[in-house]
DRENKOLBA-984353 format. One record per atom (N, C-alpha, C): z, y, x; residue number from 1. Coordinates in steps of 0.05 Angstrom, whole numbers, plus 32768, in hexadecimal, padded with zeros to 4 digits. Layout:
! DRENKOLBA-984353
ATOM     pz     py     px    nr
ATOM      Z      Y      X   NUM
...
This chain:
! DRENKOLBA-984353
ATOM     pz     py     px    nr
ATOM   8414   8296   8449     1
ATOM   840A   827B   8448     1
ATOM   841E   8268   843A     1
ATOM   8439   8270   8440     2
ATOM   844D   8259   8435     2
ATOM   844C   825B   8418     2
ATOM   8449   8279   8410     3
ATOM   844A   8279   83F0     3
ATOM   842D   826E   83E5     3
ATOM   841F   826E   83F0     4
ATOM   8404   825B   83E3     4
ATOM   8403   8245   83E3     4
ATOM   841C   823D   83F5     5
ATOM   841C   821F   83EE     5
ATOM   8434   821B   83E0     5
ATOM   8442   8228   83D4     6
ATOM   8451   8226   83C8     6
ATOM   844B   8229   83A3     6
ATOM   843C   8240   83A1     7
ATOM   8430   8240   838D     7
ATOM   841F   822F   838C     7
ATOM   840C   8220   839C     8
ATOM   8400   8203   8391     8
ATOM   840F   81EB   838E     8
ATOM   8427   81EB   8399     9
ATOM   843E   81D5   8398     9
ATOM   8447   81D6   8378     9
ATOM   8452   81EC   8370    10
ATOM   845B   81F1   8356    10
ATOM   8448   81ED   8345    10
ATOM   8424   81F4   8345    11
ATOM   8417   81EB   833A    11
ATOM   840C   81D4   8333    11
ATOM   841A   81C1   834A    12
ATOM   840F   81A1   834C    12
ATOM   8424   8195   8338    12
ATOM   8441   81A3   8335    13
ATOM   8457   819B   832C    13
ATOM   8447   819D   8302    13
ATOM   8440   81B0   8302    14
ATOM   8434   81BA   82EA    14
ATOM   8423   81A3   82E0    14
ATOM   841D   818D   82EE    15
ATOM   8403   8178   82E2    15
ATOM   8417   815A   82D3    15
ATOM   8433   8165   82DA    16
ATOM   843F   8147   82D3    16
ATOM   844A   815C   82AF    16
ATOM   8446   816E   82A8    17
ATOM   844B   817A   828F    17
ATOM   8431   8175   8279    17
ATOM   8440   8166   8260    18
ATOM   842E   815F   824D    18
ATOM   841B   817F   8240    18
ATOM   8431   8194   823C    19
ATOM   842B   81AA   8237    19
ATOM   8409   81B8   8246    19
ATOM   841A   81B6   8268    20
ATOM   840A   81C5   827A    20
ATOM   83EB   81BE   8274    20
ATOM   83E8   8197   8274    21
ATOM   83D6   8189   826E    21
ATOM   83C1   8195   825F    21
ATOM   83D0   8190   823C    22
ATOM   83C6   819E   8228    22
ATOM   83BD   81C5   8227    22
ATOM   83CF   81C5   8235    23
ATOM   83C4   81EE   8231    23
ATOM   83A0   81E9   824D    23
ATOM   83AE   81DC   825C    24
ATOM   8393   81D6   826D    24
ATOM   837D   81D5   8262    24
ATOM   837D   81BB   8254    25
ATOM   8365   81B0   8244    25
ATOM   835A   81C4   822B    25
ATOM   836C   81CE   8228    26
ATOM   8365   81E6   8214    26
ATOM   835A   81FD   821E    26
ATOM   8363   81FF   8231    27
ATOM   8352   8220   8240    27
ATOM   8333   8212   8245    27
ATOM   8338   81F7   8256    28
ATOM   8317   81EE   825E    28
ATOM   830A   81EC   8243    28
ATOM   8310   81E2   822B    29
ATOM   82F9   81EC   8213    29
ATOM   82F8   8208   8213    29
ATOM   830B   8217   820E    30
ATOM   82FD   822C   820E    30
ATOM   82E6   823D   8220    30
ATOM   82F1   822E   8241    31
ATOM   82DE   823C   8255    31
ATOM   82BA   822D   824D    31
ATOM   82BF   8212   823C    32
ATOM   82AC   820A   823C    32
ATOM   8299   820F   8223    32
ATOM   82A8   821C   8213    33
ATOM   829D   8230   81FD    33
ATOM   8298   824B   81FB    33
ATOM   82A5   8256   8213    34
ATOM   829E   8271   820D    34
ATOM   827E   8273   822B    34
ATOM   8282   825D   8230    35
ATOM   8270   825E   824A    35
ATOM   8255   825F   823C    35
ATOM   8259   824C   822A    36
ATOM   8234   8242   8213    36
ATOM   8236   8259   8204    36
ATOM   824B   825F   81FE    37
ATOM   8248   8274   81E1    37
ATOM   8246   828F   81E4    37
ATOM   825C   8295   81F0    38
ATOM   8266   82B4   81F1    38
ATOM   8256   82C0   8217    38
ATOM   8242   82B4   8210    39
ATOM   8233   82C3   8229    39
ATOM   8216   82D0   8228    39
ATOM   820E   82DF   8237    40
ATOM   81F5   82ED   8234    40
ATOM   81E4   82E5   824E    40
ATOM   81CE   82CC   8242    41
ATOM   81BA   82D7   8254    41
ATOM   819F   82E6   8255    41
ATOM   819D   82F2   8268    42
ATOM   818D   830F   826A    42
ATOM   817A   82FF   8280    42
ATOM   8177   82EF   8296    43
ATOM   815E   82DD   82A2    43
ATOM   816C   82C5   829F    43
ATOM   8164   82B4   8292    44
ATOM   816A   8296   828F    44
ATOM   816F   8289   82AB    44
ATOM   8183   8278   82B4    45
ATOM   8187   826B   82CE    45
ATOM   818B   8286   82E1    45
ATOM   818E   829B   82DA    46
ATOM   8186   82AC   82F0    46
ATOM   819F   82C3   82E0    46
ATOM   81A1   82CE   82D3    47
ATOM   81AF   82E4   82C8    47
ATOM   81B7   82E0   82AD    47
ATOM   81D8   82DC   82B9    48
ATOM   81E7   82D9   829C    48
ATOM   8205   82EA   82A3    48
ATOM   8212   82ED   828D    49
ATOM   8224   82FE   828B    49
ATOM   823F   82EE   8282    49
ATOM   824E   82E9   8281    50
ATOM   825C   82D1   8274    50
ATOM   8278   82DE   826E    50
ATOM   828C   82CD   825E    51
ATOM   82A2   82D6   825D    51
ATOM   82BE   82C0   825F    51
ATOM   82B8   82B0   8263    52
ATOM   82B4   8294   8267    52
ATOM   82CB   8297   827F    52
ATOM   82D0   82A8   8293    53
ATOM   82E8   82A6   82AF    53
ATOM   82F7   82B0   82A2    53
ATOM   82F6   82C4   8288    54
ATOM   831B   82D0   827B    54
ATOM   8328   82A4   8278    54
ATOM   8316   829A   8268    55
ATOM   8329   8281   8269    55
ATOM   832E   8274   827E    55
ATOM   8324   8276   8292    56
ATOM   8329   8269   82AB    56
ATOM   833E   8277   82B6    56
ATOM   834A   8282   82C1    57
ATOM   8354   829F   82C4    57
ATOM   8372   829D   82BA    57
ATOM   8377   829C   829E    58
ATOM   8384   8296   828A    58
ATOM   839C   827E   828C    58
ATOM   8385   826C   8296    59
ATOM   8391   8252   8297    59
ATOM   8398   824A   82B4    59
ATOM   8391   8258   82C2    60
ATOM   8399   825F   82DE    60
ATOM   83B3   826B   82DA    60
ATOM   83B9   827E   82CC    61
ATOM   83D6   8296   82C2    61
ATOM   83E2   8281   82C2    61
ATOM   83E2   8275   82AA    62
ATOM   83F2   8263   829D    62
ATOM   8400   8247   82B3    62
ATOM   83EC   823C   82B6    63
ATOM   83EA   821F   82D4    63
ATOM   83E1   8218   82E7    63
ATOM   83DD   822C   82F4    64
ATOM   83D8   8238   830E    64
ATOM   83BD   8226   8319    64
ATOM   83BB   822B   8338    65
ATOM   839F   8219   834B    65
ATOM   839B   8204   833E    65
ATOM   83B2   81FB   8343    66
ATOM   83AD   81CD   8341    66
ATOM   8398   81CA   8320    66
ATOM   83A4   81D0   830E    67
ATOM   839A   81BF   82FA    67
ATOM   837E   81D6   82F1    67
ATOM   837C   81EC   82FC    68
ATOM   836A   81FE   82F5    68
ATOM   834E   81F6   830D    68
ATOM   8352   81EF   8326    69
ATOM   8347   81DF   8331    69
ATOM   8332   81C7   8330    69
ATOM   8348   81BC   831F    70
ATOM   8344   8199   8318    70
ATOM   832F   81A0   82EE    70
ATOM   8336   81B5   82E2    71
ATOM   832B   81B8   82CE    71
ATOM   830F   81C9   82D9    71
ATOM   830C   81D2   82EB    72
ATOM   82ED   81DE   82F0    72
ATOM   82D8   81BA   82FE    72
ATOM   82EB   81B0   82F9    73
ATOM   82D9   819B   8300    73
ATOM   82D2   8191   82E2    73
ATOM   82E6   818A   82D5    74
ATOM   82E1   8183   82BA    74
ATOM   82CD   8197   82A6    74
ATOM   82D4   81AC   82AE    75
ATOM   82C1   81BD   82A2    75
ATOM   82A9   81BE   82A7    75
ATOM   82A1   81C5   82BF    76
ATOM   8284   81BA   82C6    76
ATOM   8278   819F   82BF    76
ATOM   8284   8196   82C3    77
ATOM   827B   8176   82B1    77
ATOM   8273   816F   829B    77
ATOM   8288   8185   8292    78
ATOM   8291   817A   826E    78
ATOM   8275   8192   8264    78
ATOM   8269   81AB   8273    79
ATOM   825D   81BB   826A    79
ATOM   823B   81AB   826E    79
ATOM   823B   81A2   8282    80
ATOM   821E   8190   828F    80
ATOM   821D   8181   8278    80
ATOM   8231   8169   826D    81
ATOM   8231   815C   825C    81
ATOM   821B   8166   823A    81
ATOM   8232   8178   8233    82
ATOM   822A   818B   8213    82
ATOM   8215   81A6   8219    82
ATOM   820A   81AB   8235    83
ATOM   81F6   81BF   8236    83
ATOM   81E9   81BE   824A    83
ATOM   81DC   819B   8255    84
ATOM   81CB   81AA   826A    84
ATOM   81BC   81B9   826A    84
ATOM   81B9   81C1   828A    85
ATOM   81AB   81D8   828F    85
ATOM   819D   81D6   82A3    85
ATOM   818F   81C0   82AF    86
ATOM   817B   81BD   82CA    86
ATOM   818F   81A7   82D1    86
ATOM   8184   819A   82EE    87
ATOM   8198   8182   82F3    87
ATOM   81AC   818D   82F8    87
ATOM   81C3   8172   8300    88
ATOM   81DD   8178   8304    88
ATOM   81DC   8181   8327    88
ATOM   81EE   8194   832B    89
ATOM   81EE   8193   8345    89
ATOM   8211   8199   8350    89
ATOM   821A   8188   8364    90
ATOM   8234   8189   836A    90
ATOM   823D   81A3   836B    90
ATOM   822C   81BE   8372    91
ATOM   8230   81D7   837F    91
ATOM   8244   81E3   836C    91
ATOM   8242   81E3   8354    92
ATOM   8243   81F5   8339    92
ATOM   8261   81E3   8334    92
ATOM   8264   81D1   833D    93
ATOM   8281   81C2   8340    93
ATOM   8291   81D1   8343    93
ATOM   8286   81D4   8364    94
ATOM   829A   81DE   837C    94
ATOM   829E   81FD   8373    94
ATOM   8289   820F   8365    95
ATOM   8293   822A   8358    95
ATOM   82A8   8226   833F    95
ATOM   82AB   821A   8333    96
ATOM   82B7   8211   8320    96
ATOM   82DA   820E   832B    96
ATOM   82D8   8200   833C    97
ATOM   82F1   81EF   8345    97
ATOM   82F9   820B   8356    97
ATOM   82ED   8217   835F    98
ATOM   82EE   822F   8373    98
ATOM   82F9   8247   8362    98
ATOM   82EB   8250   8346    99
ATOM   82FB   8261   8339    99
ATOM   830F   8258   8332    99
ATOM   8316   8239   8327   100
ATOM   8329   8238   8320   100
ATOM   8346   8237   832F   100
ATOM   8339   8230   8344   101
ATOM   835B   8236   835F   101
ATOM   835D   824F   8364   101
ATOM   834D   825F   8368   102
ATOM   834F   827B   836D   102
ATOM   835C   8289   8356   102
ATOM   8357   8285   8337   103
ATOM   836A   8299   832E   103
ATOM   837C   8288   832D   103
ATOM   838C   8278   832E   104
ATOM   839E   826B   8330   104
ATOM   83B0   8274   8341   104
ATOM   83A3   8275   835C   105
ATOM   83B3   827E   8370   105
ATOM   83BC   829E   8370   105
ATOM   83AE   82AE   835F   106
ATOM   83AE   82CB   8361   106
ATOM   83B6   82D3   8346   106
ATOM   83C0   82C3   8332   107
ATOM   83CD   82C7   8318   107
ATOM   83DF   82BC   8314   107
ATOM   83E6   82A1   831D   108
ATOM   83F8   828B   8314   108
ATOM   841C   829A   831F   108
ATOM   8427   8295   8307   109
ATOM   8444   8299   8309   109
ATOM   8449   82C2   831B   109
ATOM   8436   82C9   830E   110
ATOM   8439   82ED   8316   110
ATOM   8447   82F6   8305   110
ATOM   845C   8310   8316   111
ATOM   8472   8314   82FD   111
ATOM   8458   8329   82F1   111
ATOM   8453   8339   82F6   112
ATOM   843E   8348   82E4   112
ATOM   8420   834C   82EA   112
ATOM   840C   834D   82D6   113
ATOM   83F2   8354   82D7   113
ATOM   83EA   8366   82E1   113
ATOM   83DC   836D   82F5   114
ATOM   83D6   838B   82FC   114
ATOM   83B9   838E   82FF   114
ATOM   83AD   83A4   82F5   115
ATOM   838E   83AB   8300   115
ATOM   838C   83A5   8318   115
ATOM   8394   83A6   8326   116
ATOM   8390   83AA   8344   116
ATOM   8391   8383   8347   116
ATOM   839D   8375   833F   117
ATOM   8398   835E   8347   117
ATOM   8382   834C   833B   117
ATOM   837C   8358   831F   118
ATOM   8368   834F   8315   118
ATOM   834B   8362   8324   118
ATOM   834C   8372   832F   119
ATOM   8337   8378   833D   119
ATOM   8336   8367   8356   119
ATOM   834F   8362   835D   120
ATOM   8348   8351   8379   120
ATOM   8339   8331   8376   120
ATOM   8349   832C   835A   121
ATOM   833E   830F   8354   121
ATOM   8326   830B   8349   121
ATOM   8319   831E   8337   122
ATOM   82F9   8323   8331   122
ATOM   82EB   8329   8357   122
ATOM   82F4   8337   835D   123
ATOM   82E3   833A   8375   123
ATOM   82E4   8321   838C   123
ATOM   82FA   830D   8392   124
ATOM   82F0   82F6   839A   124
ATOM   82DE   82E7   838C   124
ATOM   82E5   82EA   8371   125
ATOM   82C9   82D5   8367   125
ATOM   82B5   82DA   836E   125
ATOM   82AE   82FA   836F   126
ATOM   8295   8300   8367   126
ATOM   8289   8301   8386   126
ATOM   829C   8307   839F   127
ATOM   8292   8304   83AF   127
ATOM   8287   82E6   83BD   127
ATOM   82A1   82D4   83B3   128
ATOM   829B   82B3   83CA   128
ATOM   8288   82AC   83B3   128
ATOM   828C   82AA   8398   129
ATOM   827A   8296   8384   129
ATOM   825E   82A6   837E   129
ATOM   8263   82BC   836D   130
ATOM   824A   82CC   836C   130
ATOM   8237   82D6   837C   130
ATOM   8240   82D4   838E   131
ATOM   8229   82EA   83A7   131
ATOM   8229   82D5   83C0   131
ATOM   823E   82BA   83BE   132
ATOM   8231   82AF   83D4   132
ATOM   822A   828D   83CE   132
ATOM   823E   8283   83C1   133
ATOM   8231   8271   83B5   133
ATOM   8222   826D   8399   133
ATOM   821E   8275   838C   134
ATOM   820C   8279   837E   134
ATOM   81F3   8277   8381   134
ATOM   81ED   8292   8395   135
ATOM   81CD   8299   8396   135
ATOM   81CA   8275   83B7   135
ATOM   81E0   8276   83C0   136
ATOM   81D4   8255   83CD   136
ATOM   81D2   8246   83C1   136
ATOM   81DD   8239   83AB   137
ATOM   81DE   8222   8395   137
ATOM   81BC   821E   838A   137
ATOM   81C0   823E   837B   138
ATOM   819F   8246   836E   138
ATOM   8187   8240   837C   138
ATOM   8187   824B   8397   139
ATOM   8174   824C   83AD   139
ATOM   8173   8228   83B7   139
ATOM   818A   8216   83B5   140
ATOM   8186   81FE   83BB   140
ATOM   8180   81F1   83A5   140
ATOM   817E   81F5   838B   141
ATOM   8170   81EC   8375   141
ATOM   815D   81F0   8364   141
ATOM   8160   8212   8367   142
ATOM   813B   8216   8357   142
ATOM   812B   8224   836A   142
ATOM   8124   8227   8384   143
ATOM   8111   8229   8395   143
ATOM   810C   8248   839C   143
ATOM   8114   8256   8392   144
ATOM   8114   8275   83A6   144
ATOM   812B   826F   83B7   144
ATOM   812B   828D   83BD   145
ATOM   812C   8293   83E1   145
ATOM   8150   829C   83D0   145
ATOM   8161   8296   83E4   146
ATOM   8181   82A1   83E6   146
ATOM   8176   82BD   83E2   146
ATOM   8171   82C7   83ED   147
ATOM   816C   82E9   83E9   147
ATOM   8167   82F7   83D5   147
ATOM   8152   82EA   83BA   148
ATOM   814D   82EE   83A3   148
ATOM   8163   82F2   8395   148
ATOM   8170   82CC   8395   149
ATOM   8182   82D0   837F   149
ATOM   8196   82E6   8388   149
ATOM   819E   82E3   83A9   150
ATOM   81B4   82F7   83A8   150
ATOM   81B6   8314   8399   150
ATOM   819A   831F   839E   151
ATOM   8194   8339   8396   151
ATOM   8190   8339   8386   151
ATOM   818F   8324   8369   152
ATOM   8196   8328   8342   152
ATOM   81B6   8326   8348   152
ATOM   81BF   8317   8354   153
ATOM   81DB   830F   8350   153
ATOM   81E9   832F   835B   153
ATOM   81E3   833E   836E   154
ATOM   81EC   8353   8372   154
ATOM   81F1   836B   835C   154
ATOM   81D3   8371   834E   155
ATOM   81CC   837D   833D   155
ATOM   81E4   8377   8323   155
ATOM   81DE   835D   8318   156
ATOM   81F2   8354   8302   156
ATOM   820E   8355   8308   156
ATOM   821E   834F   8321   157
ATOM   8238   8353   8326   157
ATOM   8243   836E   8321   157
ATOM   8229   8382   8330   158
ATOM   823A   839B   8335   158
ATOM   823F   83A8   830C   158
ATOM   821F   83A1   82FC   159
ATOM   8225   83A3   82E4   159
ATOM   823E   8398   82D5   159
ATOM   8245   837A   82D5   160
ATOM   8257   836D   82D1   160
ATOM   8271   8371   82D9   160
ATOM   8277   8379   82F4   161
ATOM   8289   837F   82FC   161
ATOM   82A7   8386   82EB   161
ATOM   82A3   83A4   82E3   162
ATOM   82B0   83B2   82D2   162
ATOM   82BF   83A3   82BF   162
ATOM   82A8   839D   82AB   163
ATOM   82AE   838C   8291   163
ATOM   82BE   837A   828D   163
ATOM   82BF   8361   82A8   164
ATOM   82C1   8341   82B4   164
ATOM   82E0   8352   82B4   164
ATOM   82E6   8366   82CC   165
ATOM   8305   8370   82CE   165
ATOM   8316   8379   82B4   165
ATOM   8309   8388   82A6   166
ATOM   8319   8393   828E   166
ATOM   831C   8385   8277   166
ATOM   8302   836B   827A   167
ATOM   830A   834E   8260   167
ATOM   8325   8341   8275   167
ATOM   8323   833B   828D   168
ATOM   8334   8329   82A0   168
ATOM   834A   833E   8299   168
ATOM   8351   8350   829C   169
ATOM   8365   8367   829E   169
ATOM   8382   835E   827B   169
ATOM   8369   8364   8268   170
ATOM   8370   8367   8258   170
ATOM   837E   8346   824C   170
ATOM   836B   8336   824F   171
ATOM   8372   831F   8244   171
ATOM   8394   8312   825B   171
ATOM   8396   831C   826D   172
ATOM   83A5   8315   8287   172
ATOM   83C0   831D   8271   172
ATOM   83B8   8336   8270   173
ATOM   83D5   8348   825E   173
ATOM   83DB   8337   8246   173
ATOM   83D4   8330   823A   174
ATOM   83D6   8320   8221   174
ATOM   83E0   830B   8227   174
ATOM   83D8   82FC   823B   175
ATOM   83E6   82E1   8244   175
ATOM   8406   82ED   8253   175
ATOM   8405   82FE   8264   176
ATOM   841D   830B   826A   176
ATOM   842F   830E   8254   176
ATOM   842D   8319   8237   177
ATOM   843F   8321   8224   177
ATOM   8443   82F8   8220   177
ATOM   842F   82EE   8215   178
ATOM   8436   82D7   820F   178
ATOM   8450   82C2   8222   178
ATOM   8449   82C5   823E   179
ATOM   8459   82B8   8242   179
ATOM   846F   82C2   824A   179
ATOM   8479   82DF   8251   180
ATOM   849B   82EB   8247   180
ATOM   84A5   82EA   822B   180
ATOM   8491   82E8   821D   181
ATOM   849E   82E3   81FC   181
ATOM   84A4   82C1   8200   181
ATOM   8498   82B3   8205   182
ATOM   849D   8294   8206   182
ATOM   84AE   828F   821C   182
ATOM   84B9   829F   822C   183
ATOM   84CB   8294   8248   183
ATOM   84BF   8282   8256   183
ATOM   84A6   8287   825B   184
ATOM   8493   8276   8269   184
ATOM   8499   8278   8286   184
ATOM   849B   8262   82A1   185
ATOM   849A   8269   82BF   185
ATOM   84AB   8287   82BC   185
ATOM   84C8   8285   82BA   186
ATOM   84D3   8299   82C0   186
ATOM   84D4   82A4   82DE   186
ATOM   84CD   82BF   82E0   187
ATOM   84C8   82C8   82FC   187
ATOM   84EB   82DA   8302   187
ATOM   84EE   82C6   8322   188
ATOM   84FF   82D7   832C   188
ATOM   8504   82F2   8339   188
């Protein structure tokens, strides 16, 4: 517990850097471009495939909970804004702000990348956001039953699953070489 608050302390420290700012704002375009662009939907409102958390994820590596947090708010916003998609609803916030502290907290300042943690961090998402708020969000906005959506959302996770880990896996490593080549958050 003390180190999670310590790693969000260090991450809060990360918001007074012009840098951190800017790499921020730059991952949230990307999460907000690859979210419209680089995604597949297979049932509209209902089944999509996305790729869209490697940048969330990323920018979590890089500046941990706090500002990865505070940019899932901006992102949802900034995404409602350039693509709605049905009304706005606060729910899709709180998943937003929710991935973004979570990889934060489970990437931020790690001396190395490992499968095994990127499986742990795809599988919180997929369990608190995908399989439980989600199919409640859906069910309190477009009118079926929680049970429906859960059981597409099951179906598509376990498909997704795999993929979501080995793009998260891979892209994780890349940011790893980047920031020992740049002496980035040197780890003791």
């Amino acid at each position: 517990m003390h180190q999670l608050y310590l790693t969000f302390k260090t991450s809060m420290k990360e918001g007074r850097r012009a840098q951190a700012l800017v790499g921020v704002a730059l991952f949230t375009a990307l999460d907000v471009i690859l979210s419209s662009y680089a995604s597949i939907r297979i049932i509209p409102n209902v089944l999509t495939i996305s790729f869209a958390s490697v940048a969330v994820a990323a920018s979590g590596f890089f500046f941990g909970p706090w500002l990865n947090m505070l940019a899932g708010i901006i992102t949802d916003n900034l995404s409602y804004i350039l693509y709605p998609n049905g009304p706005w609803f606060p729910g899709w916030m709180i998943n937003a702000m929710f991935i973004g502290f979570f990889y934060g907290i489970v990437f931020y300042r790690q001396p190395k990348i490992t499968l095994k943690r990127c499986i742990f961090a795809r599988l919180g998402v997929v369990l608190v956001v995908n399989l439980l708020l989600n199919p409640l969000w859906m069910s309190l906005t477009m009118g079926n039953t929680f049970l429906y959506y859960l059981s597409v959302r099951i179906a598509k996770n376990i498909i997704a699953f795999p993929i979501d880990v080995a793009a998260l896996y891979y892209v994780l490593k890349v940011c790893e070489r980047i920031r020992n080549r740049q002496g980035m958050h040197r780890i003791e």
